[in-house]
Kinemage of the C-alpha trace (Angstrom):
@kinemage 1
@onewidth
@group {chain A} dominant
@subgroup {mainchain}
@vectorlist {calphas} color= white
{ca unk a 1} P 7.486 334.090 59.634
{ca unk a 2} L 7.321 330.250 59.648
{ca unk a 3} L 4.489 330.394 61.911
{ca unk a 4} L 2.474 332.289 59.314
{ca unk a 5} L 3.158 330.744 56.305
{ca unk a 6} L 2.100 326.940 58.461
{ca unk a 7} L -1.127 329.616 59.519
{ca unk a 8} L -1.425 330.532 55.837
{ca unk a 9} L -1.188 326.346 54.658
{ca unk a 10} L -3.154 325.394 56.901
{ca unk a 11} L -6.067 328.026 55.857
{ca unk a 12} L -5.478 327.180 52.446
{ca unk a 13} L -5.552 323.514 53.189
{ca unk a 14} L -8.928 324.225 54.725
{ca unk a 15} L -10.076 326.028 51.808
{ca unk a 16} L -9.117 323.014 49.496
{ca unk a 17} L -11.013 320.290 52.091
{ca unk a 18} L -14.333 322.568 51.207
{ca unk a 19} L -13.180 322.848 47.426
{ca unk a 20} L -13.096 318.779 47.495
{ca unk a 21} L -16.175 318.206 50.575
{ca unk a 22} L -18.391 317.032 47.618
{ca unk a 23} L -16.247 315.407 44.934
{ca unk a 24} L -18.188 312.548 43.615
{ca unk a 25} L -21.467 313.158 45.261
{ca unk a 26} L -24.430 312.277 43.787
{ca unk a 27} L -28.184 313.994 43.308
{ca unk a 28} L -30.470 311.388 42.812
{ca unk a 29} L -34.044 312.003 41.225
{ca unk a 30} L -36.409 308.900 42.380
{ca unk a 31} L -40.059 308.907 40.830
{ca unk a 32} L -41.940 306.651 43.999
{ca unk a 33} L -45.270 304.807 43.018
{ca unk a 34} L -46.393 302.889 45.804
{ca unk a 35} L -45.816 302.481 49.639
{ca unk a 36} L -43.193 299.368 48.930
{ca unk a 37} L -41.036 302.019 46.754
{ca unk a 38} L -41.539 304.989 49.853
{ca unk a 39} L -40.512 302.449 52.637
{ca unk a 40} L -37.329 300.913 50.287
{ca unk a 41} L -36.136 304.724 49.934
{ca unk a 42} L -36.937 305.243 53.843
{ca unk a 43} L -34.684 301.983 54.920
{ca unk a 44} L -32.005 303.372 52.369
{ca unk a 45} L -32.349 306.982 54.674
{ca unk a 46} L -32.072 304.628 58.058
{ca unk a 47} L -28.737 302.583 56.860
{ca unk a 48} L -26.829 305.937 55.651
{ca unk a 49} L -26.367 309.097 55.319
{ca unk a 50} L -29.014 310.665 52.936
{ca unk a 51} L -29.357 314.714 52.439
{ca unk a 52} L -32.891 315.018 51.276
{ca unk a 53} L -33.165 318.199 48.957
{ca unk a 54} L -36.882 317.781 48.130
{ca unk a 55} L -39.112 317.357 50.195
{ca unk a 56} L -36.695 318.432 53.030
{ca unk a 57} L -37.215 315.400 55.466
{ca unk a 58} L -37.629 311.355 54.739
{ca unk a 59} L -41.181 311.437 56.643
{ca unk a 60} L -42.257 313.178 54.338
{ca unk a 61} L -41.754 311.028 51.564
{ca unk a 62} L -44.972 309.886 49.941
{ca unk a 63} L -45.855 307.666 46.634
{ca unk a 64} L -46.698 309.596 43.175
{ca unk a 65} L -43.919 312.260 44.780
{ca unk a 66} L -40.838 313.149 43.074
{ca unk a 67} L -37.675 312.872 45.700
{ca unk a 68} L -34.460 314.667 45.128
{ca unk a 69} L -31.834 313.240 47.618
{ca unk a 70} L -27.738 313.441 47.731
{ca unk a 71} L -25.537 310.273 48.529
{ca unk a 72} L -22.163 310.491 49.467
{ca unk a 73} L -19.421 308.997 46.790
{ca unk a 74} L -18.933 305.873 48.328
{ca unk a 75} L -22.858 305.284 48.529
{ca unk a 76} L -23.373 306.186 45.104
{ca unk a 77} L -23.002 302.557 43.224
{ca unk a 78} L -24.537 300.913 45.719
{ca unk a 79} L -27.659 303.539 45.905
{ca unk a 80} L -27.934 303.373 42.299
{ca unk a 81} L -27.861 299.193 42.124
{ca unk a 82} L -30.664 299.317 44.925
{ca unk a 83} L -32.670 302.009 42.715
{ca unk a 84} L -32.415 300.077 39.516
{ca unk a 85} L -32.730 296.461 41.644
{ca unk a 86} L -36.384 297.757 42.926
{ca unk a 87} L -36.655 299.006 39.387
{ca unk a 88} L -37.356 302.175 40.831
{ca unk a 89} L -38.069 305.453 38.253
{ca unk a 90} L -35.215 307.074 38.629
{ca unk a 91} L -32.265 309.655 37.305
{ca unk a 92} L -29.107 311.666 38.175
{ca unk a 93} L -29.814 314.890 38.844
{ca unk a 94} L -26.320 316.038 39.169
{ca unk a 95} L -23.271 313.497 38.867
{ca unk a 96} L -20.464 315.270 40.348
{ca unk a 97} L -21.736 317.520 43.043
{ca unk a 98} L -18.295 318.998 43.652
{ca unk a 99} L -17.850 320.062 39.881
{ca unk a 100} L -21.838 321.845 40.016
{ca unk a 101} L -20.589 323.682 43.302
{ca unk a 102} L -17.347 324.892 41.533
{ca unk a 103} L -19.422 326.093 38.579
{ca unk a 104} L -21.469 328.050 40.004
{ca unk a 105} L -19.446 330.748 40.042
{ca unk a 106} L -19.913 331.242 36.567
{ca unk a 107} L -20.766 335.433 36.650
{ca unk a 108} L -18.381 337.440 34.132
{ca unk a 109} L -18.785 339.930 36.395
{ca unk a 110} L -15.505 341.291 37.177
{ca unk a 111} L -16.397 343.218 40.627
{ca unk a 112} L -14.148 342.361 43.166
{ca unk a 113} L -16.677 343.660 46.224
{ca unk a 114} L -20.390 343.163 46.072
{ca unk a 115} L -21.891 342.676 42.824
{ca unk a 116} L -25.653 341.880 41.783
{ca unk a 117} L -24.864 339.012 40.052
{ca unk a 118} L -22.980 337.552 41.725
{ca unk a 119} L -23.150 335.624 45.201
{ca unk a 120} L -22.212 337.415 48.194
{ca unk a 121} L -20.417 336.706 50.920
{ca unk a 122} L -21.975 337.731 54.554
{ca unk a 123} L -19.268 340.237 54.974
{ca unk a 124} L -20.114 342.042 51.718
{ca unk a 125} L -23.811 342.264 52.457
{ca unk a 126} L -23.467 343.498 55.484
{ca unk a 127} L -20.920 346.230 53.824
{ca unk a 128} L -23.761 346.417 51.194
{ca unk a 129} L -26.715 347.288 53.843
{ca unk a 130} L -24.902 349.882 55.398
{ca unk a 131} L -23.455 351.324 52.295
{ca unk a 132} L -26.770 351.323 50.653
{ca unk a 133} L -28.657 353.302 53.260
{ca unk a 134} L -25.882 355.854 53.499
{ca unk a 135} L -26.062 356.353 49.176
{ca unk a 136} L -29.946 356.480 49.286
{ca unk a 137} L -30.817 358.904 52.491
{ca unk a 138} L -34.239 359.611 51.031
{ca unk a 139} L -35.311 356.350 50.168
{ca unk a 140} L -33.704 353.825 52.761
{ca unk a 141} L -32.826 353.351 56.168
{ca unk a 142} L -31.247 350.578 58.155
{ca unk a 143} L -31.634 348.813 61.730
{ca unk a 144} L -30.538 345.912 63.658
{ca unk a 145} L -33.553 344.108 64.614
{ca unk a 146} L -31.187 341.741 66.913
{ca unk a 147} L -28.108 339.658 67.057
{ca unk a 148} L -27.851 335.554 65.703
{ca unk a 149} L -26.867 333.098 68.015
{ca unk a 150} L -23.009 333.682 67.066
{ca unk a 151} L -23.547 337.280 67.706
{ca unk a 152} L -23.853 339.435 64.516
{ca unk a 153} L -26.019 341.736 63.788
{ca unk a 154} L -29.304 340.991 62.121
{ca unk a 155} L -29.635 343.850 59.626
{ca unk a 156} L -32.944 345.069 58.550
{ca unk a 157} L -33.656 347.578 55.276
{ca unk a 158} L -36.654 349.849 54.993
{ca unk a 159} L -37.446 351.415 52.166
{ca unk a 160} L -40.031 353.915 51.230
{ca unk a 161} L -40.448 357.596 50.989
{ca unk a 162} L -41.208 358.502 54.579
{ca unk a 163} L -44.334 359.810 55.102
{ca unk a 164} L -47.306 359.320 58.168
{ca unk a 165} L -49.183 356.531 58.820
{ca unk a 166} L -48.014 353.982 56.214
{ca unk a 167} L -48.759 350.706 55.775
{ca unk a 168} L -46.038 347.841 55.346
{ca unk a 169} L -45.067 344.703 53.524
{ca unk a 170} L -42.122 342.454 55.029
{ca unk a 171} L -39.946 340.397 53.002
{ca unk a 172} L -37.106 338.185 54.460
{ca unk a 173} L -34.109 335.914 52.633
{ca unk a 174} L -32.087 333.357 53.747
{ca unk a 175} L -34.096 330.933 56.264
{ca unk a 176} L -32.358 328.242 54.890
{ca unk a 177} L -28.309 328.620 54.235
{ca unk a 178} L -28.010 326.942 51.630
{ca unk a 179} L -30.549 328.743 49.337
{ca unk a 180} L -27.954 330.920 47.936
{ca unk a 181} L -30.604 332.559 45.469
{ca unk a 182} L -32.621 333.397 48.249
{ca unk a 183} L -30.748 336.430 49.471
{ca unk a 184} L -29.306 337.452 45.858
{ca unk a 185} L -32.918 337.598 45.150
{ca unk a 186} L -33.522 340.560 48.480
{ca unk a 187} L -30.107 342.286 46.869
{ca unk a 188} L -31.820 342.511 43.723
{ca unk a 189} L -34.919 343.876 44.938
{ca unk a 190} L -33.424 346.547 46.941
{ca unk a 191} L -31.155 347.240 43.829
{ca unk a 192} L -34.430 347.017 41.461
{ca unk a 193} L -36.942 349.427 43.598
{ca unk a 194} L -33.974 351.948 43.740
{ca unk a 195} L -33.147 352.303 40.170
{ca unk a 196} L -36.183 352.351 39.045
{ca unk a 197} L -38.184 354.874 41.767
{ca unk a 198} L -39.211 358.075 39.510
{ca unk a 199} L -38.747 355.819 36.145
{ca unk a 200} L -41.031 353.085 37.145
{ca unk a 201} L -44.631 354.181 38.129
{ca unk a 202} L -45.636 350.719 39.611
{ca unk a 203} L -42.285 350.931 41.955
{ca unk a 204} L -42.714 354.987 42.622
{ca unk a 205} L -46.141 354.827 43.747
{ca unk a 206} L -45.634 351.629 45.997
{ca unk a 207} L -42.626 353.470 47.505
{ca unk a 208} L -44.552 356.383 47.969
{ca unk a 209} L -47.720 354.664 49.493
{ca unk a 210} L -45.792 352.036 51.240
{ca unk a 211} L -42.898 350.629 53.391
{ca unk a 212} L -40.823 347.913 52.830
{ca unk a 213} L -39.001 346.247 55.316
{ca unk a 214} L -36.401 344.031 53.831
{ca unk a 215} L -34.457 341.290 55.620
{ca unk a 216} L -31.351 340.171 53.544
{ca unk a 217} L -30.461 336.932 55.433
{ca unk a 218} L -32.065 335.805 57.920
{ca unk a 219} L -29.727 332.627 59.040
{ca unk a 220} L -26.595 334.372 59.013
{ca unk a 221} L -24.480 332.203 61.264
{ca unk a 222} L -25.945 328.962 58.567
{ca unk a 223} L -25.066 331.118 55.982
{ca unk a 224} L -21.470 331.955 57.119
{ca unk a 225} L -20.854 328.590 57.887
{ca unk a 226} L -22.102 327.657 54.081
{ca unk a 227} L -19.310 329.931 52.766
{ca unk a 228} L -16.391 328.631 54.850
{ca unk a 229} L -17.126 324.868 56.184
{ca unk a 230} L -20.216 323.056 54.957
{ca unk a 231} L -21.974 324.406 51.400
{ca unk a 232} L -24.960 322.132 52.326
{ca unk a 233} L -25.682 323.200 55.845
{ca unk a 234} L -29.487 324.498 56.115
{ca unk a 235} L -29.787 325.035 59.740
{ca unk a 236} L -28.835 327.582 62.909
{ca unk a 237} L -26.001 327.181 64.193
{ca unk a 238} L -27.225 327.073 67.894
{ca unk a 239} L -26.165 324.463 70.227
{ca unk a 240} L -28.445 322.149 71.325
{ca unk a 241} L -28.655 320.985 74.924
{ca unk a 242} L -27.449 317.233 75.953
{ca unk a 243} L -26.829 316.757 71.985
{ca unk a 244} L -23.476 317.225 69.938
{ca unk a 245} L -25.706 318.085 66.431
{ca unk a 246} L -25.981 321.682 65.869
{ca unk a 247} L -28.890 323.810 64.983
{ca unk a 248} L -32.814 324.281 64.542
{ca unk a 249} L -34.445 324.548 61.336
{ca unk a 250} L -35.683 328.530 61.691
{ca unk a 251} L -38.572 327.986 59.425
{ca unk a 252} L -39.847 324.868 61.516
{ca unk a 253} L -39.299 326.728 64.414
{ca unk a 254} L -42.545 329.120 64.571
{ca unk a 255} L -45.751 329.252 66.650
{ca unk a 256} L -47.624 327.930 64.481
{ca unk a 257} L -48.852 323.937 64.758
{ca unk a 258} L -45.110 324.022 66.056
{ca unk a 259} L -43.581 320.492 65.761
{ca unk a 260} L -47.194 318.671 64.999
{ca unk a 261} L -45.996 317.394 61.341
{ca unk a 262} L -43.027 317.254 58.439
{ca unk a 263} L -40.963 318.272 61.264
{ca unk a 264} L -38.287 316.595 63.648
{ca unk a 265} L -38.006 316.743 67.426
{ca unk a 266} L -34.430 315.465 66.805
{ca unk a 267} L -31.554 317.918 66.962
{ca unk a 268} L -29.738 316.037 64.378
{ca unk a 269} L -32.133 316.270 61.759
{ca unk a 270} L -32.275 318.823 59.118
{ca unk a 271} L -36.045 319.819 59.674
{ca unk a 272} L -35.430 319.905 63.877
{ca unk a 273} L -38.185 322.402 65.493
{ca unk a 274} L -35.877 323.600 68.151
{ca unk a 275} L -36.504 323.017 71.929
{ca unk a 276} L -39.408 325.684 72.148
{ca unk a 277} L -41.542 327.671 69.467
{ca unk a 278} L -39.073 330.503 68.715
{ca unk a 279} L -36.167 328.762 70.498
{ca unk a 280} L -33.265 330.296 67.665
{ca unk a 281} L -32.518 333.857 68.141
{ca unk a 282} L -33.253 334.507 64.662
{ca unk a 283} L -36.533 333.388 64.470
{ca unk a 284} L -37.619 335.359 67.724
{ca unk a 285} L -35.702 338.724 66.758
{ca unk a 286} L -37.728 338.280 63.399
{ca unk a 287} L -41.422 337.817 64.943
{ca unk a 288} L -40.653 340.063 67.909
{ca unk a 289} L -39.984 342.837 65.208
{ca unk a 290} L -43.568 341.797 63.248
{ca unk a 291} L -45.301 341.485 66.315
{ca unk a 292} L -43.794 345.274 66.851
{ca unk a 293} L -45.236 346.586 63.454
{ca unk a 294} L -48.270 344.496 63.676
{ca unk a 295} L -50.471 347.280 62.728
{ca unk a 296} L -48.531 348.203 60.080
{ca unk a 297} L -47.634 345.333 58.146
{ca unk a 298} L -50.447 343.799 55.459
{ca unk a 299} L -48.206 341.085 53.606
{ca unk a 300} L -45.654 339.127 53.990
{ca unk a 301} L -43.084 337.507 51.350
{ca unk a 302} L -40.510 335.110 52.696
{ca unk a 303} L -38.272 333.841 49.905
{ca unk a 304} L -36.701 330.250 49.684
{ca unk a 305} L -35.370 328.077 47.114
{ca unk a 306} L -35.749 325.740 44.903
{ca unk a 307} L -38.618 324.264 42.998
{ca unk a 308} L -40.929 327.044 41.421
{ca unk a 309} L -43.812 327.539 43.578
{ca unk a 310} L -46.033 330.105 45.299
{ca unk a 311} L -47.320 328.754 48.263
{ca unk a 312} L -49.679 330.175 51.347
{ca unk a 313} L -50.920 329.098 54.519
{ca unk a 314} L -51.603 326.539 55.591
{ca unk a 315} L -48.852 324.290 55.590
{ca unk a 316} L -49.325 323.117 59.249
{ca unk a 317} L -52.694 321.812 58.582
{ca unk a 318} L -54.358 320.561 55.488
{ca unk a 319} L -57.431 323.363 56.518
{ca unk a 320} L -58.109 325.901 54.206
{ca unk a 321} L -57.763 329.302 55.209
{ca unk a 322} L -60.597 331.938 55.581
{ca unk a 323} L -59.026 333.725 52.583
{ca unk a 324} L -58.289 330.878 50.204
{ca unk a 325} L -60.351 332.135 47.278
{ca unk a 326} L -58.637 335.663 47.728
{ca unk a 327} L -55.087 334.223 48.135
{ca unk a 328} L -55.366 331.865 45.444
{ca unk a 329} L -56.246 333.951 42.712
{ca unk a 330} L -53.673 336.498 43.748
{ca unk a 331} L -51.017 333.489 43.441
{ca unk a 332} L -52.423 332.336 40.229
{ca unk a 333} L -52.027 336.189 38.757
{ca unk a 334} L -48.856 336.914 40.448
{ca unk a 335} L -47.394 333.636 39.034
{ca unk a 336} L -48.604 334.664 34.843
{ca unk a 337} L -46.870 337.780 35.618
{ca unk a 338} L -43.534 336.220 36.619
{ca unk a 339} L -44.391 333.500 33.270
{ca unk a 340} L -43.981 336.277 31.451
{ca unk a 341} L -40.361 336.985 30.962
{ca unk a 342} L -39.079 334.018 30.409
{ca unk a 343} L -41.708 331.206 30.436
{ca unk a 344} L -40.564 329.745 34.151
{ca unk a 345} L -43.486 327.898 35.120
{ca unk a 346} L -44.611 327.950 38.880
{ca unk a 347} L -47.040 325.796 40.528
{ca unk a 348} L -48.756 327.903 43.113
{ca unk a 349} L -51.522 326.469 46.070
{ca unk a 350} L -52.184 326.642 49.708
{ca unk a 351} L -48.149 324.457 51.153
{ca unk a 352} L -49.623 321.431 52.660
{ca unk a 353} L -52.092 320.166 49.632
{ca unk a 354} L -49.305 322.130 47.158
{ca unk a 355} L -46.167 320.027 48.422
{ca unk a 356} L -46.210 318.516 51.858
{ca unk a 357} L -47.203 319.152 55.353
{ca unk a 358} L -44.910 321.351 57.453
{ca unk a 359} L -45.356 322.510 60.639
{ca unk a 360} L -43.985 325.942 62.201
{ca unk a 361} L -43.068 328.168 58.925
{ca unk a 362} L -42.649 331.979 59.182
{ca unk a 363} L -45.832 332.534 56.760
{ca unk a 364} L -48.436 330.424 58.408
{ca unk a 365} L -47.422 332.148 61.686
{ca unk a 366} L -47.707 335.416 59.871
{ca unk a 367} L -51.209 334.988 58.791
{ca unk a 368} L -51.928 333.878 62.075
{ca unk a 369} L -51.025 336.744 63.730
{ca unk a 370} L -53.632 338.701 61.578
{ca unk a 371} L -51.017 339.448 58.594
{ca unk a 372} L -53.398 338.020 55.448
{ca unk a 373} L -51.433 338.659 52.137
{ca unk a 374} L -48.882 335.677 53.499
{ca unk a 375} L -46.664 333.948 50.558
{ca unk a 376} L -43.451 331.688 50.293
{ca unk a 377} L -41.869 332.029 46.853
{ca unk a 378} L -39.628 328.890 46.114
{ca unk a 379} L -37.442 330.496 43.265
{ca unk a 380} L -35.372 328.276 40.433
{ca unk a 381} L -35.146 325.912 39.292
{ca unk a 382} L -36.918 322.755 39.882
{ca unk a 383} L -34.250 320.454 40.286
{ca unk a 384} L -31.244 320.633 37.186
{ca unk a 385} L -29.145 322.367 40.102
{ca unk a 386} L -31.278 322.494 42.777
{ca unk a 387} L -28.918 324.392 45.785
{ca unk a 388} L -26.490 324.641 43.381
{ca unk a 389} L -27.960 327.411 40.606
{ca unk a 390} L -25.298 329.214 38.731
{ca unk a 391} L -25.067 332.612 39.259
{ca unk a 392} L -25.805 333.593 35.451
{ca unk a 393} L -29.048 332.910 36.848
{ca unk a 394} L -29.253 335.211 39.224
{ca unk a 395} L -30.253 338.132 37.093
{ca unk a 396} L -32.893 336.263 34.810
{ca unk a 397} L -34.168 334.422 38.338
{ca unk a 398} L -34.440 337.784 40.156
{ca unk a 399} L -36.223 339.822 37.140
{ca unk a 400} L -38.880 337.450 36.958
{ca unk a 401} L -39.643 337.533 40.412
{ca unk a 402} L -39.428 341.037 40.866
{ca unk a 403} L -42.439 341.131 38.404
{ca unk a 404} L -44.744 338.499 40.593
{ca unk a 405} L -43.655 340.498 43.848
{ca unk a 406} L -44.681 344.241 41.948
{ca unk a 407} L -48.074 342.472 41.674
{ca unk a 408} L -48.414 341.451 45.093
{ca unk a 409} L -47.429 344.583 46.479
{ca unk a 410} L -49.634 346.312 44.141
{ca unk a 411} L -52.828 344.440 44.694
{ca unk a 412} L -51.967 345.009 48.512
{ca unk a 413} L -51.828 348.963 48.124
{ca unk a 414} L -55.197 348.512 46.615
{ca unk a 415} L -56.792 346.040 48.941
{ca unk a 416} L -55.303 348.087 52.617
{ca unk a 417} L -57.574 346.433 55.554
């Protein structure tokens, strides 16, 4: 008995270290002019611990960029002295980083188990995937396309009515762990293309003409490990060989200008390519499986978070692809469509001349291998919460984007090569 209750303490004593991880942490907002500003926020990243939120990586800090980074409490007065010292442009973002992560949670949903608006645990997805396919026989099936590096099961949803030779669009959540909205937003979807099939004629006749293969979370180990130990992790949870940091960013991590630029050949660093293109599990069990349907699949939609944006290839090279003008306008029409419902702005463009260089992403490999309607959505907001977006906006976040991803799908029905 006593040994349980010192079990149950010392849970609950774990519990509260995650509850507190972030009390008094800072987001800092820095507007950078020139290279002197760039290379005073760059020593600050060498002397301490700085969690870059946007852009993801210090070498990719540039002038005229905005840079959202977190400081640790004890930082914080000394960061902000140095900012307003260099008389830097500059604001808080979010003051007490520990009291935005506790209200999230904000849903007045009162579901117990999984709930749309709400953020899920892994354990209630996965419930959710299998209880999903079982309620909807007609419409949805579900595989395992593979296991993480921790060993569970990556799950994979495909909806559509079945029917021969149909063509495909893929659409994956959760690269990064700590984009909470990301896999709300494939929930949603699922939820939103179910409801509506027979009611909806956009949604019946793309589920009728079409396939879609949805992948809730990609990063599931990250993801886990977001829920019980570290709310800011991004990464796998691999281990790296002859290092003690843990991990490989999967969406650095890709054949595609693999670890050329904006990423890190350093396993301790949040952008870190891995050892080998397609070194994590998760990213090789995900482009084994497209490489499988290649023939199949015409677009494909990988969701992250935050900052408003609809980006395509190229991110890996500043190169224009062969189907800019095609791409583009699609992105400009697909982002009026998700302005429509509630005036969220998004900033849409090819990744590297849109927000940075990156090397190794999912959708620059995808158009690469031949798949040409390839688009990263970066959902809400652009910085207010940044990781940390309540879950009353989950409904209004996912509704909107719904609309942009109905008119992607769409125009790819009507475009099949």
């Amino acid at each position: 008995m006593w040994a349980l209750l010192i079990l149950l303490g010392a849970a609950a004593a774990s519990a509260h270290l995650q509850d507190l991880a972030f009390d008094g942490h800072k987001v800092f907002r820095v507007i950078l002019q020139n290279d002197e500003q760039v290379e005073i926020i760059s020593s600050l990243a060498s002397n301490m611990q700085v969690d870059f939120w946007k852009p993801d990586s210090v070498t990719l800090v540039r002038p005229n960029m905005q840079v959202d980074f977190r400081v640790e409490a004890d930082k914080s007065f000394e960061v902000e002295n140095l900012l307003k010292g260099s008389e830097m442009e500059y604001r808080v973002l979010i003051d007490n980083l520990q009291a935005a992560l506790d209200a999230q949670f904000d849903s007045k949903a009162r579901s117990t188990g999984h709930s749309y608006v709400k953020y899920n645990n892994w354990e209630t997805i996965a419930a959710w995937t299998a209880d999903i396919a079982a309620e909807n026989p007609h419409l949805v099936s579900r595989s395992v396309i593979g296991e993480t590096y921790e060993g569970r099961p990556m799950y994979l949803l495909k909806l559509g009515k079945s029917g021969p030779n149909k063509k495909a669009i893929f659409m994956d959540c959760g690269f990064h762990a700590r984009e909470w909205i990301s896999p709300a937003f494939c929930q949603w979807f699922v939820k939103e293309a179910l409801e509506t099939y027979g009611k909806d004629t956009v949604i019946t006749r793309l589920l009728n003409s079409l396939d879609f293969y949805v992948l809730p979370v990609l990063n599931i180990d990250g993801y886990v490990y977001t829920w019980t130990t570290d709310r800011l992790w991004r990464k796998t949870r691999s281990q790296n060989a002859g290092s003690r940091c843990i991990g490989a960013d999967p969406n650095r991590n890709f054949n595609a200008g693999w670890c050329t630029v904006g990423a890190s050949k350093s396993p301790c660093a949040d952008t870190y390519c891995g050892s080998a293109p397609e070194s994590e599990k998760e990213t090789k069990a995900l482009a084994d499986f497209i490489r499988e349907h290649l023939s199949t699949i015409k677009a494909y939609l990988t969701i992250h978070s935050y900052s408003q944006l609809l980006l395509f290839p190229y991110s890996y090279t500043y190169n224009l692809p062969s189907d800019y003008e095609e791409l583009n306008s699609i992105a400009r029409a697909a982002s009026q469509e998700l302005t429509k419902l509630y005036k969220t702005k998004y900033t849409y463009g090819p990744g590297a001349a849109t927000i940075y260089p990156a090397a190794g992403g999912s959708d620059d490999w995808a158009y690469d291998q031949g798949i040409k309607y390839s688009f990263t959505f970066e959902l809400r907001d652009t910085g207010r919460y940044g990781f940390t977006l309540p879950e009353s906006q989950i409904q209004p976040t996912c509704e909107e984007t719904v609309l942009a991803v109905k008119y992607i799908a769409n125009y790819v029905l009507e475009h099949l090569y």
